[in-house]
LUMGUDREN-128822 format. One record per residue (C-alpha): x, y, z. Coordinates in steps of 0.001 Angstrom, whole numbers, m for minus. Layout:
// residues N
+---------+---------+---------+
:       X :       Y :       Z :
+---------+---------+---------+
:       X :       Y :       Z :
...
+---------+---------+---------+
***
This chain:
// residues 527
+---------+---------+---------+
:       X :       Y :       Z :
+---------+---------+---------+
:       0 :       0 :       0 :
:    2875 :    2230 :     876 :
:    4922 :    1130 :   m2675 :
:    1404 :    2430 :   m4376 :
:    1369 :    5793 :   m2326 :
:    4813 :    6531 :   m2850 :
:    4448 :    5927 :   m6780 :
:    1448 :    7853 :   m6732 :
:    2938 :   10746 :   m5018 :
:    5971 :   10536 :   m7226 :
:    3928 :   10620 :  m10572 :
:    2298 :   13813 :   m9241 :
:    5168 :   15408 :   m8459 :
:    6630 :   14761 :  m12445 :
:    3422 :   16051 :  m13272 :
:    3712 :   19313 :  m11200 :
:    7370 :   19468 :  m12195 :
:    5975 :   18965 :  m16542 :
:    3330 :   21484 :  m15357 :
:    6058 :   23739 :  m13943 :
:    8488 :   23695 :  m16561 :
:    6140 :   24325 :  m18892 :
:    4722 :   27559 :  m17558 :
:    8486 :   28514 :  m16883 :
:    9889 :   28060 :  m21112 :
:    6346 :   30137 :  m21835 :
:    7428 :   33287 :  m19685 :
:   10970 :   32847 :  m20603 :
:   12759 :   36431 :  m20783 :
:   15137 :   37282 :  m23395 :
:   17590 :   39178 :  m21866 :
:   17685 :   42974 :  m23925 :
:   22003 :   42845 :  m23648 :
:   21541 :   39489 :  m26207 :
:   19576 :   40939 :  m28286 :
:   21735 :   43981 :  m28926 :
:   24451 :   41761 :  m28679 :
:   22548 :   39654 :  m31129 :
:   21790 :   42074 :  m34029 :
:   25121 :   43620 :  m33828 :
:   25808 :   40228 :  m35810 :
:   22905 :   40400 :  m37697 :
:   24493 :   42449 :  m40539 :
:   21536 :   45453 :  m41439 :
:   23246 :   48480 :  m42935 :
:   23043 :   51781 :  m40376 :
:   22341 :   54190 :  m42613 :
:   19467 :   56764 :  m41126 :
:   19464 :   59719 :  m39079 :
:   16975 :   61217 :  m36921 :
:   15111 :   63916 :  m40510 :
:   15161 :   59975 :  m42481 :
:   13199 :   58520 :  m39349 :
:   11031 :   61523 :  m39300 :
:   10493 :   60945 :  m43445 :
:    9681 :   57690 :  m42842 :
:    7211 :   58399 :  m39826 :
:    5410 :   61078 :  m42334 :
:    6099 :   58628 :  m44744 :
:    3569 :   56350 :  m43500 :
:     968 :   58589 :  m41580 :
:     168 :   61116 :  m43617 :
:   m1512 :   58838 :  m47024 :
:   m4201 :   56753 :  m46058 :
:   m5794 :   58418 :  m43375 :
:   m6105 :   62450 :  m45573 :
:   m6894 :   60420 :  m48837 :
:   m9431 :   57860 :  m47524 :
:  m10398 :   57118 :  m44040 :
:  m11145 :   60570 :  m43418 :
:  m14018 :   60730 :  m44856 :
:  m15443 :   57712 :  m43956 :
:  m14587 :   58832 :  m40311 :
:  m16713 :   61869 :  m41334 :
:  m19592 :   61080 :  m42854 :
:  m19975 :   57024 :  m40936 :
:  m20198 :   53893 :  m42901 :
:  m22480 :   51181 :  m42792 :
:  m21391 :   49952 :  m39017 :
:  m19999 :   52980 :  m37619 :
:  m21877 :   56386 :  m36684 :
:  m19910 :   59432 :  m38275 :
:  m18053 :   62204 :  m36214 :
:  m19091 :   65074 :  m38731 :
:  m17459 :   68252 :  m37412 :
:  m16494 :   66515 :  m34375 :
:  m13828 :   64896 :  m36307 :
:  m11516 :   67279 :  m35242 :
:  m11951 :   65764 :  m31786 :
:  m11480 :   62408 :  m33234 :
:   m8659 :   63632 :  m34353 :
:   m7184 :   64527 :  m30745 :
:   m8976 :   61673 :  m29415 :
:   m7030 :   59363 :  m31235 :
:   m3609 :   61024 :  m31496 :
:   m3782 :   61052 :  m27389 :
:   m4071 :   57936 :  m27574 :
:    m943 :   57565 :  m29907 :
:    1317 :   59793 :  m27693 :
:    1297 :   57716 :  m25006 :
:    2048 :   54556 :  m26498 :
:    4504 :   56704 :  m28596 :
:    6616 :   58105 :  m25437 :
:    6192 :   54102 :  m24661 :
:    7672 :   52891 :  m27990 :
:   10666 :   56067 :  m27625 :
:   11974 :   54880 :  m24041 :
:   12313 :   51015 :  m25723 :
:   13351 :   52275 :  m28936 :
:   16323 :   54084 :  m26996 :
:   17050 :   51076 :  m24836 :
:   16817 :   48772 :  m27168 :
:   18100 :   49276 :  m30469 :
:   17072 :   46126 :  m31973 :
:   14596 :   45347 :  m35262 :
:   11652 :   43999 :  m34135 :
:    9703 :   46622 :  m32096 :
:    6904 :   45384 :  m29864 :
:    7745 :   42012 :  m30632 :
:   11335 :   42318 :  m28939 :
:    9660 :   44743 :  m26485 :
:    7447 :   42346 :  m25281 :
:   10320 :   39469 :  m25219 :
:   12307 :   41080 :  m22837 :
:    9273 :   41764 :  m20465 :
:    6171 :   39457 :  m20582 :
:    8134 :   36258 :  m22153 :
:    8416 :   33292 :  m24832 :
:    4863 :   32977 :  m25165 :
:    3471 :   37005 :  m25081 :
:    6170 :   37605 :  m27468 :
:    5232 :   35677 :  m30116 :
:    1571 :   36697 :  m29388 :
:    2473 :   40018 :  m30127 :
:    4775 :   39250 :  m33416 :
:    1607 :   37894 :  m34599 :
:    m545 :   40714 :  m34367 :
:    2212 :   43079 :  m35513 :
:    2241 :   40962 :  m38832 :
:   m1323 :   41189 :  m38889 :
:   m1315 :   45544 :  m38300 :
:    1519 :   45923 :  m41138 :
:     693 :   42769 :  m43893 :
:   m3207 :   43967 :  m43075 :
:   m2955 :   47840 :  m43194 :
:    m562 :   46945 :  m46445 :
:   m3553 :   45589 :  m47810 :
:   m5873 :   48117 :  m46858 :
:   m3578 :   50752 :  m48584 :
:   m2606 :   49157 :  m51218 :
:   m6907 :   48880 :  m52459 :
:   m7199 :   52595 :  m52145 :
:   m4144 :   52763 :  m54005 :
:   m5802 :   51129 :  m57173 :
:   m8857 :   53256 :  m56876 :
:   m6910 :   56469 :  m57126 :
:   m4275 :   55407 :  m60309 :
:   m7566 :   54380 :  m62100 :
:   m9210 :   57990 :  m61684 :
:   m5800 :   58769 :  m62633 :
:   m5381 :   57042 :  m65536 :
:   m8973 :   57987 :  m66118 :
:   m8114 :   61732 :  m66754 :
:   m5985 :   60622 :  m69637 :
:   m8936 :   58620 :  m71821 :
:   m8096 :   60742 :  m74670 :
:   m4974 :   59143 :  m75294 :
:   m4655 :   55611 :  m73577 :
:   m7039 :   52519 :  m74873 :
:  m10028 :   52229 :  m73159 :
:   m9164 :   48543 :  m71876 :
:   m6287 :   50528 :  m69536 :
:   m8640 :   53191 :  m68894 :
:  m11350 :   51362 :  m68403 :
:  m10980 :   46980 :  m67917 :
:  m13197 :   44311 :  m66318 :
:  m13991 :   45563 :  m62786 :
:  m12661 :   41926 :  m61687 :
:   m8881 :   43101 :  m62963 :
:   m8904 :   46104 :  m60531 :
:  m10504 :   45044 :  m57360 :
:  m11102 :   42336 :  m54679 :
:  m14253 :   39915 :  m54827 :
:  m15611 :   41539 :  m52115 :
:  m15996 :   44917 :  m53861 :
:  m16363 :   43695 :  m56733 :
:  m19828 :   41700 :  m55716 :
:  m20667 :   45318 :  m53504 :
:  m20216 :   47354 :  m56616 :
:  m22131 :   44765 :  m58969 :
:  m25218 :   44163 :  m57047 :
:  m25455 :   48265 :  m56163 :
:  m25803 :   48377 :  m60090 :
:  m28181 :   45471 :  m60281 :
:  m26190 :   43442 :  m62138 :
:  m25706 :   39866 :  m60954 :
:  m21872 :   39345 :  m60456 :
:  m22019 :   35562 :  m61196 :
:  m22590 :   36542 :  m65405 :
:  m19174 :   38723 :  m65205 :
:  m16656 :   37610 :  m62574 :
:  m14892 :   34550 :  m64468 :
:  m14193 :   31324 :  m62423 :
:  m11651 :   28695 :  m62237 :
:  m12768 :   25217 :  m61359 :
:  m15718 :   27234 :  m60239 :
:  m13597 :   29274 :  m58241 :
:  m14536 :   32995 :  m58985 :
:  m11473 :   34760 :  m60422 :
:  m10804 :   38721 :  m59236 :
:   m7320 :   39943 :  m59237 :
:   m6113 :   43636 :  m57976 :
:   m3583 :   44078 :  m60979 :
:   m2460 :   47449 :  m60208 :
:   m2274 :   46942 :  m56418 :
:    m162 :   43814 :  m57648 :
:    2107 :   45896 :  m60127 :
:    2842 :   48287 :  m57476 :
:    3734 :   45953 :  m54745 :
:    6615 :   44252 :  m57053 :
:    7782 :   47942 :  m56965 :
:    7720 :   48490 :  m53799 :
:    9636 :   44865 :  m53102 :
:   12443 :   45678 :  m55496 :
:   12689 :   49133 :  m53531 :
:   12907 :   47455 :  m50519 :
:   15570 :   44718 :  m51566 :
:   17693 :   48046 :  m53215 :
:   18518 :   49052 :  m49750 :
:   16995 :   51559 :  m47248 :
:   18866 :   54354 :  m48298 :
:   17271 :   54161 :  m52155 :
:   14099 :   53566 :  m49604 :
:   13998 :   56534 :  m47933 :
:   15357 :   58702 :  m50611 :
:   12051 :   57582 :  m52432 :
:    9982 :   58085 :  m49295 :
:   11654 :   61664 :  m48816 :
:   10196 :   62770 :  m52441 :
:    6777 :   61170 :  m52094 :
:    6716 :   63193 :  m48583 :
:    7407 :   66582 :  m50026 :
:    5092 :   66046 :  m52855 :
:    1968 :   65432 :  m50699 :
:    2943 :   67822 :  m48304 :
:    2761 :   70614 :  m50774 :
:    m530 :   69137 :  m52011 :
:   m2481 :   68748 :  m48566 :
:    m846 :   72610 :  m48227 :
:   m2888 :   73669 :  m51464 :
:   m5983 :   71613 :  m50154 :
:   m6008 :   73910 :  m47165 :
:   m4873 :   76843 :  m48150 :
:   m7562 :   76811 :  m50953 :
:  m10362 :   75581 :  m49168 :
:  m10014 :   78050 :  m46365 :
:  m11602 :   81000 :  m49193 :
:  m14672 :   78529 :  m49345 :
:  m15294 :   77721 :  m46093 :
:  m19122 :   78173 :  m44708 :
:  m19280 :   78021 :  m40565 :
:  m23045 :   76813 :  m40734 :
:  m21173 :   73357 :  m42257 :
:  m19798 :   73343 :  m38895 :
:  m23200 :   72909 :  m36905 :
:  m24215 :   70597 :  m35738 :
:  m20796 :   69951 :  m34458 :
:  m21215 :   66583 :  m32918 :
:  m24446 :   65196 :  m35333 :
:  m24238 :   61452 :  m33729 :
:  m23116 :   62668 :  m30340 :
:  m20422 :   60646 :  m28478 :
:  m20737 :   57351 :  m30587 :
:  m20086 :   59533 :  m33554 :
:  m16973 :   61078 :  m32012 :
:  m15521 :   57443 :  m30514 :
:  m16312 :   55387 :  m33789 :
:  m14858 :   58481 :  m35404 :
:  m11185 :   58236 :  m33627 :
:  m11778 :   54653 :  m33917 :
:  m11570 :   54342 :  m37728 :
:   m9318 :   57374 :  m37844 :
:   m6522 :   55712 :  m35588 :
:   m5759 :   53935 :  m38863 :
:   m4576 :   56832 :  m40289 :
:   m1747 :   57000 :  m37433 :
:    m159 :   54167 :  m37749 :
:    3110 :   54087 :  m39133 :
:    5153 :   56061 :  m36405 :
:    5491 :   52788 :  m34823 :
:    6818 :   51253 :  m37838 :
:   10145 :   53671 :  m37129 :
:   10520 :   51266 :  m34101 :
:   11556 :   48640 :  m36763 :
:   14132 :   50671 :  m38379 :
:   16372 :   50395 :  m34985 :
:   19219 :   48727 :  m36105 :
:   19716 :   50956 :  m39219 :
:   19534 :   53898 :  m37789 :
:   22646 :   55728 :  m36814 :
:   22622 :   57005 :  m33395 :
:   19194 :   55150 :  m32572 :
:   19474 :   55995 :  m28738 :
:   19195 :   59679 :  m29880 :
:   17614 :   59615 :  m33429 :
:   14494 :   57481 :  m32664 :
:   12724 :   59171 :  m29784 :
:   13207 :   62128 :  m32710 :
:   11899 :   60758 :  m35472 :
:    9074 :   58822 :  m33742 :
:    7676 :   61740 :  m31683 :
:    8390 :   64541 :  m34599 :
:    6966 :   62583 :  m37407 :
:    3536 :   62166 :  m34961 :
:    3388 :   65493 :  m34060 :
:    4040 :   67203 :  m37746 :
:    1052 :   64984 :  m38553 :
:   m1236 :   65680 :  m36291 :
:   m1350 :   69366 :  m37266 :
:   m1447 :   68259 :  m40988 :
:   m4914 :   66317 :  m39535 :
:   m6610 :   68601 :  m37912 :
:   m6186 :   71438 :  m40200 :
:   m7348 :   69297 :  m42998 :
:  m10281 :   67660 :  m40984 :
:  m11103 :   71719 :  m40209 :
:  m11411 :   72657 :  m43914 :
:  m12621 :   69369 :  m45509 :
:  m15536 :   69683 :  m42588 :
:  m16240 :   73167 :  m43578 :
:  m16249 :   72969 :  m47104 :
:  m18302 :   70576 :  m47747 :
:  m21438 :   69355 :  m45839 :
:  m21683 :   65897 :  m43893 :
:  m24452 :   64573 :  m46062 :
:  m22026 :   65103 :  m49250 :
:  m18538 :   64340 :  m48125 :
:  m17181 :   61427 :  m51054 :
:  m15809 :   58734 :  m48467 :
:  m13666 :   57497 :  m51390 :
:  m11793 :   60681 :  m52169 :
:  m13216 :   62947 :  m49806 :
:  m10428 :   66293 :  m50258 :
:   m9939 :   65820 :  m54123 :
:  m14187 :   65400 :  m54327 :
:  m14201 :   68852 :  m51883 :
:  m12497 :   71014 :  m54602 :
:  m14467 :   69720 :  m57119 :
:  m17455 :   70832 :  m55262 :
:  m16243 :   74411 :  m55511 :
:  m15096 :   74209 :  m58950 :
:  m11536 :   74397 :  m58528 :
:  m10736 :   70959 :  m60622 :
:   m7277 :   71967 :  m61352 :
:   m6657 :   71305 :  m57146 :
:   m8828 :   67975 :  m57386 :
:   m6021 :   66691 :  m60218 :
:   m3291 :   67633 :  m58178 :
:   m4658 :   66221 :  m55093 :
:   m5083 :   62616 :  m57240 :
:   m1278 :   62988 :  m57853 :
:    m739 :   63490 :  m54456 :
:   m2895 :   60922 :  m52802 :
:    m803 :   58196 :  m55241 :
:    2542 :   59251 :  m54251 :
:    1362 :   59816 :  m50342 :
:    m995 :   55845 :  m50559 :
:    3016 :   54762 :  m52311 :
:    5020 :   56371 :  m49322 :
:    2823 :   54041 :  m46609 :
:    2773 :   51607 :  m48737 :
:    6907 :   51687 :  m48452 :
:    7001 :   51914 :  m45043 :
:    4229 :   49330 :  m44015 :
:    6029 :   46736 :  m46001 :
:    9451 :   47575 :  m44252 :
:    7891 :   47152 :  m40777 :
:    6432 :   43476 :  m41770 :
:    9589 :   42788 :  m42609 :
:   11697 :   43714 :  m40072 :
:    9080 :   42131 :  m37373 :
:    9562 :   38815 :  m39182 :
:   13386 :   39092 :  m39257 :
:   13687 :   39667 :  m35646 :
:   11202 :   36775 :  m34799 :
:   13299 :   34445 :  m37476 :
:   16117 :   34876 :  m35786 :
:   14617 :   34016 :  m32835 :
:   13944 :   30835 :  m34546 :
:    9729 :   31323 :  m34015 :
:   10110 :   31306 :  m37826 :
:   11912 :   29149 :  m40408 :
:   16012 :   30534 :  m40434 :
:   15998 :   31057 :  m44524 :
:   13620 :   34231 :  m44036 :
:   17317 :   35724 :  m42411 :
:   18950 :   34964 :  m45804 :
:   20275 :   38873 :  m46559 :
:   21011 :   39802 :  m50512 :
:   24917 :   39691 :  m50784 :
:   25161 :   43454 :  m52130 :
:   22695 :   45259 :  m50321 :
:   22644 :   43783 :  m47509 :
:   18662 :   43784 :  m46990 :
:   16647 :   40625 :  m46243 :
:   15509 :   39739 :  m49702 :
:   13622 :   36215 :  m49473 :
:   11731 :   37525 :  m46915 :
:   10776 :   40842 :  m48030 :
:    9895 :   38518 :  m51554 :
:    7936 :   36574 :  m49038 :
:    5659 :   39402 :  m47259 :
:    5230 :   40752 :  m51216 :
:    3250 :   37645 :  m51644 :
:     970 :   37664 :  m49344 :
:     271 :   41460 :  m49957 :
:    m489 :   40119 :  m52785 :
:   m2654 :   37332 :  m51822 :
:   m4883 :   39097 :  m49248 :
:   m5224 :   42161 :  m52010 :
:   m7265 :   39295 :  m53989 :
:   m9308 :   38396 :  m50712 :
:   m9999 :   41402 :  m48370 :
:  m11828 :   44539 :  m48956 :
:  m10793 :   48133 :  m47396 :
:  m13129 :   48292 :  m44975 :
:  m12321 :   45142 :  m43121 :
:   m8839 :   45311 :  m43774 :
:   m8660 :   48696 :  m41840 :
:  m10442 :   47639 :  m38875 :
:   m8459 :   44784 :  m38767 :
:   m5468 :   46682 :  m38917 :
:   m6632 :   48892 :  m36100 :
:   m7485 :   46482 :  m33762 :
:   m3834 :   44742 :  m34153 :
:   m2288 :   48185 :  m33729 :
:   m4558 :   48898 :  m30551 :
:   m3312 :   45317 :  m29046 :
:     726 :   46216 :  m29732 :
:     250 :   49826 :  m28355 :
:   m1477 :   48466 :  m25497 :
:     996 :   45878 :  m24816 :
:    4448 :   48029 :  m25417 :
:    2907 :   50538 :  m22368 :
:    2673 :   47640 :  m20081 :
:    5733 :   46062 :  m20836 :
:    7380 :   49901 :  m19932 :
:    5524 :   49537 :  m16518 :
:    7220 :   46086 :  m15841 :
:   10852 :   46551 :  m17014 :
:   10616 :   49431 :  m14783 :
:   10308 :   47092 :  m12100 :
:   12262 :   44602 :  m13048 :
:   15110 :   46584 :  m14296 :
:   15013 :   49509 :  m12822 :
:   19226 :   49956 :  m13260 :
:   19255 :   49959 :  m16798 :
:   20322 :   52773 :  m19261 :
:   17369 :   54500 :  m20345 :
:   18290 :   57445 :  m23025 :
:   14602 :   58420 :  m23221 :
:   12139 :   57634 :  m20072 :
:    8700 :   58552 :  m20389 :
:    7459 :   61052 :  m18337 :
:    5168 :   61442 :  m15711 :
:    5119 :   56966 :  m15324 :
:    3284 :   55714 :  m14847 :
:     550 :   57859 :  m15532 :
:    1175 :   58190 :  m18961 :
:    1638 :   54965 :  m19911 :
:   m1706 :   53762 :  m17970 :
:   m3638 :   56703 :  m19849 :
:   m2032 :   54810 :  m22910 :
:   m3602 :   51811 :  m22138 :
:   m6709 :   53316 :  m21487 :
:   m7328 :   55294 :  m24441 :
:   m6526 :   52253 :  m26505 :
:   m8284 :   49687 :  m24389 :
:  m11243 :   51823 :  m24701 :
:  m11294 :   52749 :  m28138 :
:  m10943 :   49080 :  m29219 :
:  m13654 :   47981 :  m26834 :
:  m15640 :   50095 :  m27469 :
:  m15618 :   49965 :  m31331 :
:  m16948 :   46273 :  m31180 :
:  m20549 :   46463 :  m30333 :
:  m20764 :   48361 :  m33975 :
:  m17824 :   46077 :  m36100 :
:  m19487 :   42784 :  m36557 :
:  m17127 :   41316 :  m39270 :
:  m13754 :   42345 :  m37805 :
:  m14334 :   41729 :  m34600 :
:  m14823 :   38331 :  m35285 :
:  m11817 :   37722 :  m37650 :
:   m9497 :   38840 :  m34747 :
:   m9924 :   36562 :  m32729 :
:   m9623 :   33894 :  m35125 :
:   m6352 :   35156 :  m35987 :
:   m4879 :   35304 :  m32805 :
:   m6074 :   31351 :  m32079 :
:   m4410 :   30717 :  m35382 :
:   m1283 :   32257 :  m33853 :
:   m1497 :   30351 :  m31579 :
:   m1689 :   26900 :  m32771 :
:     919 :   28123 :  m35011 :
:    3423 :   28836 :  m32095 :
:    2791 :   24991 :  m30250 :
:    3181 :   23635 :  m33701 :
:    6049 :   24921 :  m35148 :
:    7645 :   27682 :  m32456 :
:    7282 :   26137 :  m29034 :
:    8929 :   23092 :  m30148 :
:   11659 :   25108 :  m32309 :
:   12837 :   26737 :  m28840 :
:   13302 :   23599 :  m27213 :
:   15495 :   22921 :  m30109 :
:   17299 :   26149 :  m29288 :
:   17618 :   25443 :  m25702 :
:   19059 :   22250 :  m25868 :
:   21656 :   23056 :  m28820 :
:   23083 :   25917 :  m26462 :
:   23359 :   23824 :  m23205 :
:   24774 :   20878 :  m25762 :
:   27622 :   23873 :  m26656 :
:   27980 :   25252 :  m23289 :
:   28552 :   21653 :  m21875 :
:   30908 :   20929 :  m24398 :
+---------+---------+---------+
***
């Protein structure tokens, strides 16, 4: 009786010791002194200052949010309520919201040099398990948002294109609706017509066939950009910058002689749901200043240059927004606003169409410049968590010349691809939104807690105030995103499925992979 107690009370004990061991590799801490000491083998080119960060920041703001969101943040959608007026305290709403995480991201950014951004943040803080959690949903904000950007791009180069039907065929100026835009819109735009989409989308193995070929064209652009180097990268950004900085300066400088204050009442028309969904949907047009984050360990001087470029580039664009949201809002009446082009439509309005073909050449190259940067940041998330070995090692393989990670950035370029064929704007923003809410949300808590557990370490940057800030941070976002669910039926459901999916991925393929890890580097210290 005793031999079966004292087997039973050993098995237990394995179990609690499986049980414990287990918890222990998921919280595992990577120590921030490897990783630096890590990438400093890694090989990426230094090559930007603290103005090339702040390019890069602008880069990726100011695009998507002036050319399309804003007027959808306006005027509501089909789920959401519309801010009208009240956008402006979207606006403020939501960059609050993005200055707390952003002092969050600066402090890390300056401690931790390293590509990889929240991901590595999170690593060094939370653990094994939280980490790759977070690498996850960064791949979702970036590859997602990419996607997002990349169908507004096509919509704008075919109204540009458009404006030159005197001289170009009409199958470039105007081919099957399938050839420019996702299923989803395609079916929307169809049935709105009456016309039944099964007699004109084409199928394969009764598959229906729609393919995004411009969003496809420019994406191979952007990859070969991106393999060039980040130098040639930025340079590109830099122009694209300056060119739809001078045209968002013409939008506003224009439409302030045709502003009418009565467009201004009522300010709030859908109250407080209008104002929350409004910096809800307009948060997408912020992201991007994170994406500096992944730049870390090619930028020269990062302890300096990226609390710089990361707070610099959000604040030059928030008074871009505002002043924008303060003219678009008074030019043009709620019940009119064009959520597809809203400023270009605006000058239109008041018969100033040389402005509205201007402002088509400038939403292209400013949709271009975040579509740059957005497919940077994927990449650098998934070289950080490849070398980390959640991800297969070739996806480190760096071009010989340029020293940028080719096969991978080939990689992410496919999927853009893919998910340009399969998602529609609409979803694809929200989506993006709620994976940027989750990463801001985490990087302030993981401030909070290396605080406390390293509380010695160098910190070039500290966020003020902590940890007030960085709880108003989590706040803001936490809110924002909770609150924006009741209304966003289809997106809230598709985020959680993709964060299970992440993590069956992670037992399938990355727990065991660590193991791996583990037990080649005690095999080498041993020996």
């Amino acid at each position: 009786m005793s031999n079966n107690n004292e087997l039973e009370s050993f098995s237990n004990k394995n179990e609690l010791n499986t049980i414990s061991k287990f918890v222990k590799n998921l919280t595992t801490i990577k120590n921030p002194d490897e990783m630096i000491k890590q990438a400093q083998k890694g090989g990426l080119k230094k090559t930007l200052g603290a103005f090339d960060l702040i390019i890069l920041g602008v880069g990726a703001i100011i695009g998507s949010g002036i050319f399309t969101v804003v007027g959808i943040a306006a005027a509501g959608s089909a789920e959401s309520a519309g801010a009208g007026p009240g956008l402006i305290i979207s606006m403020i709403l939501a960059s609050l919201a993005c200055v707390f995480s952003a002092l969050c991201y600066s402090e890390f950014a300056s401690m931790i040099p390293v590509a990889g951004s929240a991901y590595l943040y999170t690593y060094a803080t939370m653990g094994e398990f939280m980490a790759w959690i977070i690498g996850w949903v960064l791949m979702l904000e970036y590859i997602v948002g990419y996607i997002a950007v990349v169908s507004a791009w096509s919509g704008y180069f075919m109204q540009f294109l458009r404006g030159f039907s005197k001289f170009l065929p009409d199958f470039i100026v105007n081919p099957p609706i399938y050839l420019i835009h996702d299923y989803t819109t395609v079916v929307r735009e169809l049935s709105s017509d009456g016309i039944d989409p099964s007699t004109v989308i084409p199928t394969f193995l009764g598959i229906p066939i729609c393919v995004n070929i411009p969003g496809i064209i420019i994406t191979i652009i952007i990859i070969a950009f991106l393999i060039k180097g980040m130098q040639e990268s930025t340079k590109m950004a830099g122009l694209m910058v300056i060119i739809k900085l001078g045209v968002v300066a013409m939008f506003v400088i224009t439409g302030a002689f045709y502003i009418k204050p009565q467009n201004w009442t009522p300010f709030a028309p859908n109250g407080l749901e209008g104002i929350f969904m409004g910096a809800f949907i307009i948060f997408f047009a912020y992201i991007g200043f994170d994406a500096i984050a992944t730049a870390a360990e090619e930028t020269k001087n990062p302890q300096k240059n990226l609390p710089i470029g990361i707070i610099g580039s959000l604040g030059v664009c928030t008074v871009v927004y505002v002043l924008v949201a303060l003219v678009l809002t008074g030019v043009v009446p709620i019940d009119k606003i064009d959520v597809h082009a809203p400023i270009a439509s605006a000058m239109t309005m008041v018969g100033q169409n040389w402005v509205a073909g201007l402002i088509s050449i400038g939403a292209l190259t400013g949709l271009t410049s975040v579509l740059l940067v957005l497919m940077l940041a994927a990449t650098r998330i998934l070289y950080a968590m490849s070398r980390d070995r959640f991800l297969p090692s070739v996806l480190q393989t760096l071009h010989p010349k340029f020293k940028t990670p080719c096969i991978l950035t080939i990689f992410v370029g496919i999927i853009c691809i893919i998910g340009s064929i399969l998602l529609n704007i609409s979803t694809a923003a929200e989506l993006c939104n709620f994976g940027t809410f989750a990463s801001f949300i985490i990087v302030c808590v993981a401030v909070l807690i290396l605080r406390k557990i390293d509380p010695d370490r160098p910190r070039p940057f500290k966020v003020p105030l902590s940890p007030f800030l960085p709880i108003l941070g989590i706040l803001c976002c936490g809110g924002l995103m909770i609150y924006s669910m009741q209304f966003l039926k289809t997106s809230r459901i598709l985020f959680p499925i993709w964060v299970i999916l992440g993590i069956a991925f992670y037992f399938l393929y990355g727990y065991k992979e660590q193991r791996k890890a583990q037990n080649e580097t005690k095999e080498v210290n041993n020996g």
